[in-house]
C-alpha positions in Angstrom: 94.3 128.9 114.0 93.9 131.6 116.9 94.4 134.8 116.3 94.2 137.7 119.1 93.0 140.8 117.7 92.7 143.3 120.1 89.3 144.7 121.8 88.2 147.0 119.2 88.3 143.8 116.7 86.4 142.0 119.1 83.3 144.5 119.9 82.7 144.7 115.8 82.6 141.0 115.7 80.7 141.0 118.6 78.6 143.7 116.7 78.1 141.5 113.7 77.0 138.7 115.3 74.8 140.6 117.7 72.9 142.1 114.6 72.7 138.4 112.7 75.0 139.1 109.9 76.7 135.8 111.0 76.3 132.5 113.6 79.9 133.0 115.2 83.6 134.6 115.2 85.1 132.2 112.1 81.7 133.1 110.3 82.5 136.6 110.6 86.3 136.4 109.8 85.6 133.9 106.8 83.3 136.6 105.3 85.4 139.7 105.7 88.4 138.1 103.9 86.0 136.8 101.1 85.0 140.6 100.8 88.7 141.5 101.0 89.7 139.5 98.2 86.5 141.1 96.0 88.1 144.5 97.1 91.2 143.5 95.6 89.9 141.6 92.7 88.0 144.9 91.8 90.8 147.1 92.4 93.3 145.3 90.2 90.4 145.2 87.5 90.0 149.2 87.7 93.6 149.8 87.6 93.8 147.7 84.1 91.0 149.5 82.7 92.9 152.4 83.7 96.1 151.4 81.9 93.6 150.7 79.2 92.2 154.5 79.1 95.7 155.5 79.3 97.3 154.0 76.4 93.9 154.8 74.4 94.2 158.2 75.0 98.1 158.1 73.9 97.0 156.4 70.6 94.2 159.1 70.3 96.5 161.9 70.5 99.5 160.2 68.0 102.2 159.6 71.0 101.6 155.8 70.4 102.0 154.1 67.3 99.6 151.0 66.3 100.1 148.1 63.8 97.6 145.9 62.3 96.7 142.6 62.9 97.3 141.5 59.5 100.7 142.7 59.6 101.7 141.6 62.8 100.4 138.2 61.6 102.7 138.3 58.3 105.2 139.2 60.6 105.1 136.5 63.0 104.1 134.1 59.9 100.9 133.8 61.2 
């Protein structure tokens, strides 16, 4: 795969590699998108403990309504 990415791409790869954070161009590119995907994977992780705090806090002040396990289980014939 080649991908052109302008100059100012370039000179922080050139940076990188200068400073021995990694051997060549693919090493660099290879390890930003593994710390891309880490960024995302933590992202999505703090937005469901968001949700989480959320619905907590709607519990907490009566606007939500919770059941019990036992009865959702005699429910569902559990």
């Amino acid at each position: 795969m080649n991908v052109k990415l302008g100059a100012p791409y370039e000179t922080i790869i050139k940076r990188i590699i200068e400073k021995g954070y990694a051997g060549n161009q693919s090493e660099v590119i290879r390890q930003a998108l593994l710390a891309y995907e880490r960024l995302l994977e933590e992202e999505e992780v703090m937005l469901v403990n968001k949700g989480i705090e959320l619905e907590m806090q709607e519990i907490k002040e009566g606007k939500m309504r919770t059941k019990s396990l036992r009865s959702i289980k005699k429910k569902y014939n559990l």
